[in-house]
ZAPASE-687824 format. One record per residue (C-alpha): residue number from 0; residue in one letter; x, y, z. Coordinates in Angstrom, 1 decimal, decimal comma. Each point is the difference from the previous one (the first is absolute). Layout:
BEGIN
NUM;A;X;Y;Z
...
This chain:
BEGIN
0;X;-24,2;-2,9;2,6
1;X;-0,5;-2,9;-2,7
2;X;2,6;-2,3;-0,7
3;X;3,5;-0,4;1,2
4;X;1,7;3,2;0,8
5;X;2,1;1,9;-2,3
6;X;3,4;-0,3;0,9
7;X;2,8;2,0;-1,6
8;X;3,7;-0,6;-0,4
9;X;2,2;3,1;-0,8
10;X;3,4;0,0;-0,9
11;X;1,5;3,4;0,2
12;X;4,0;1,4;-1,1
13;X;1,1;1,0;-3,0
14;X;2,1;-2,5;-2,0
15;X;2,9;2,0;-1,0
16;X;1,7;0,4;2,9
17;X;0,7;-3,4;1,1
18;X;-1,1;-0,9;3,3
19;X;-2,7;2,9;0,3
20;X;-2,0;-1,8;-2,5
21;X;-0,2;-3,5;2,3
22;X;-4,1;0,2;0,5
23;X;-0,6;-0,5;-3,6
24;X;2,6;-2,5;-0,7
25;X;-1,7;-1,6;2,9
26;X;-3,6;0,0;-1,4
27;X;1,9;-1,1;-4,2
28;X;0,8;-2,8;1,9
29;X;-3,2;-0,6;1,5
30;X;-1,2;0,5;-2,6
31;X;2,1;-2,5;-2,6
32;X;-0,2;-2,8;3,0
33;X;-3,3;0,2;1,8
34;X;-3,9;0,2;-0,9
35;X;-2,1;1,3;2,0
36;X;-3,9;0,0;0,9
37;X;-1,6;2,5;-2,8
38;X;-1,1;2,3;3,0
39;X;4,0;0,2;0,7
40;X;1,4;2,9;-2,1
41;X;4,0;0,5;-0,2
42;X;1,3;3,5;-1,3
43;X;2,7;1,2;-1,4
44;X;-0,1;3,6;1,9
45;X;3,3;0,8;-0,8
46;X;0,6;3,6;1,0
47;X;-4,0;0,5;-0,8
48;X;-0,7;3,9;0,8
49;X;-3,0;0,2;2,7
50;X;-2,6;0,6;-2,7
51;X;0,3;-3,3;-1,4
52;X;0,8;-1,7;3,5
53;X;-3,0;1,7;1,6
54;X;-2,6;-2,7;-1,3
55;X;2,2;-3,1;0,5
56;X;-0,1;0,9;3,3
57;X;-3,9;0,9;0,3
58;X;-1,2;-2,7;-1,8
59;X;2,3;-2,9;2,3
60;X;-2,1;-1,8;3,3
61;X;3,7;-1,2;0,8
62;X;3,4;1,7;-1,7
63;X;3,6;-1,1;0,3
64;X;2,4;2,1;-1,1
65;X;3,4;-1,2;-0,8
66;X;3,2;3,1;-0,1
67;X;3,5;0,9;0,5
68;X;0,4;1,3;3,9
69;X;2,5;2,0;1,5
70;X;-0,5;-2,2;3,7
71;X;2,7;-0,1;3,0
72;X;1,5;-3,4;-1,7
73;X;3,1;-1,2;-2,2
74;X;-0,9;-0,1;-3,8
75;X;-2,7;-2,6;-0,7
76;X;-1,2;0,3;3,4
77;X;-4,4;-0,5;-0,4
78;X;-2,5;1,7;1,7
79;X;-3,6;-0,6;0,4
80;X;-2,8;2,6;1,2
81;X;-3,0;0,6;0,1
82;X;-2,0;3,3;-1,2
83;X;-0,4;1,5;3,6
84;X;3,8;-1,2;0,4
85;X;0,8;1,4;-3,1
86;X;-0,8;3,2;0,2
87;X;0,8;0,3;3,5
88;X;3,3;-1,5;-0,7
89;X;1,2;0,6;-3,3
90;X;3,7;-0,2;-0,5
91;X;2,3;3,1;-1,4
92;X;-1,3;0,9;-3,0
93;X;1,5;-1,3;-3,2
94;X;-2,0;0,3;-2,9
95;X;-3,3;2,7;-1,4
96;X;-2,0;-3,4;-0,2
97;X;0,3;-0,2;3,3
98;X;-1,8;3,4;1,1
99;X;-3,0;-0,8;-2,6
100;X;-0,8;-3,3;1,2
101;X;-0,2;1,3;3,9
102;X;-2,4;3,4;-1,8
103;X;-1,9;-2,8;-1,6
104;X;-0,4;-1,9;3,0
105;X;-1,2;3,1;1,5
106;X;-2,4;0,7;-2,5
107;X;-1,6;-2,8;-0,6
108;X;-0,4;-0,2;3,8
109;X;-1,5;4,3;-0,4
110;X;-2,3;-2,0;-2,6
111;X;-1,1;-2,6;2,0
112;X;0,9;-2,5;-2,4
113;X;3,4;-1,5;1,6
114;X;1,3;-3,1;0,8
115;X;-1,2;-2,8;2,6
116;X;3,3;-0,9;0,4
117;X;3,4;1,5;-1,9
118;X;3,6;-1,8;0,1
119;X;2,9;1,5;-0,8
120;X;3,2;-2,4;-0,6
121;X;3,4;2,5;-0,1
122;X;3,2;-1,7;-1,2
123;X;3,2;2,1;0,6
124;X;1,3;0,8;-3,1
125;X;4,1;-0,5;-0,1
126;X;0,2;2,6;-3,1
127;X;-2,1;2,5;-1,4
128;X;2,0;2,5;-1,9
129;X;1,5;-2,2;-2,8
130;X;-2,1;0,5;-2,7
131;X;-0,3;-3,4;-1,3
132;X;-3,5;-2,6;-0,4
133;X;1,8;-3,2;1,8
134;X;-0,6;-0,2;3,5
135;X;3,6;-0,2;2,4
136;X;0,7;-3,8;0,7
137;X;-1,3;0,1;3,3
138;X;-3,2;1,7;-0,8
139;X;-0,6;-2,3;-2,8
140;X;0,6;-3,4;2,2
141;X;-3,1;1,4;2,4
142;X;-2,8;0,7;-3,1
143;X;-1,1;-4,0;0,6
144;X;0,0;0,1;3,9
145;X;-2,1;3,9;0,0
146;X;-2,7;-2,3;-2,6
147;X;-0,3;-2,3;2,6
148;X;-0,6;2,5;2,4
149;X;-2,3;1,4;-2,1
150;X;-1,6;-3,5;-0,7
151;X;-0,5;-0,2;3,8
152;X;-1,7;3,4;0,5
153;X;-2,2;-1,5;-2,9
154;X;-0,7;-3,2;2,0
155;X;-1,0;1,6;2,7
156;X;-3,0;2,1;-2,1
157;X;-1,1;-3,4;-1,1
158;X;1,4;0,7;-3,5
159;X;3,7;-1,7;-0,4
160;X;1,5;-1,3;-3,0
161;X;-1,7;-2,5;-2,2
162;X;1,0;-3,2;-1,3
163;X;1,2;0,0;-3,8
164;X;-2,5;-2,1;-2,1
165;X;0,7;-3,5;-0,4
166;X;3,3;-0,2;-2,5
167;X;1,6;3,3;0,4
C-alpha cells in the first residue's frame, strides 16, 4: 500500500425516527465542525441497503462505524466494539441496517477485501418509534462527546482532526 490508509467513517440510522438516526447526526456534525485528512472519508450511510454499503466497507484499511444499539444499559448508555466483538456480540437487534452491515462485514471478509481493523460505537437509543427528525434530549447532548470518541479512534490511525486554517 501507497500512502496513508483509507479510513472510512459511517454513520448509519435513518433520520425520521428520532434517536434511530443518531450515527448520521453524529457524522452532520462531524462533518459541519471538523476537517479531516483527505484520506479520511465521513458518510452519511443513513439506512444505506448492502449494495451501496458493500464498497464503503471494501474499499476502508480502517472503518468506524457509528449506530443506534439496543445494549444492556439505560438510554444513552455507549458502547464500543470491535469487528470480532461485533459480530460475536451484537446487541438485540433493532434495526434492517443492522443485519446488512454484519452481511457486509462478512462479505467483504468472503472477498478478501475487509477491514484491518473495524470499530463499532453503539449509543442506546431512548426512543425510536416517534416518527420525528430531532433527536430525544438525551441523545442529542451525547452527538459532541460520540465525535470525540470518534476523533480518538482517528488519532489512534494517525489521522485525527485538523487544525482550521489560520482565521476561521
Amino acid at each position: 500500500m501507497s500512502g496513508p490508509p483509507n479510513i472510512t467513517v459511517i454513520g448509519m440510522g435513518n433520520v425520521l425516527l428520532s434517536d434511530e438516526g443518531v450515527g448520521v447526526r453524529v457524522v452532520e456534525r462531524l462533518m459541519e465542525t471538523r476537517r479531516f485528512p483527505p484520506h479520511v472519508r465521513i458518510v452519511d450511510g443513513g439506512t444505506t441497503a448492502m449494495k451501496g454499503l458493500l464498497p464503503l466497507v471494501e474499499e476502508a484499511d480502517h472503518l468506524i462505524v457509528v449506530d443506534a444499539l439496543n445494549g444492556h444499559g439505560p438510554a444513552g448508555s455507549i458502547y464500543r466494539y470491535t469487528g470480532a466483538d461485533f459480530r460475536k456480540n451484537v446487541p438485540k437487534k433493532i434495526s434492517a441496517h443492522e443485519i446488512g452491515f454484519l452481511e457486509c462485514l462478512a462479505i467483504a471478509e468472503v472477498n478478501d477485501r475487509s477491514p484491518a481493523s473495524v470499530v463499532v460505537i453503539g449509543v442506546k437509543p431512548k426512543d425510536m418509534t416517534t416518527a420525528s427528525m430531532s433527536l430525544s434530549p438525551e441523545i442529542e447532548a451525547l452527538l459532541d462527546p460520540i465525535g470525540d470518541m470518534v476523533c480518538g479512534e482517528l488519532a489512534a490511525l494517525g489521522a485525527g482532526p485538523i487544525p482550521p486554517p489560520e482565521g476561521e
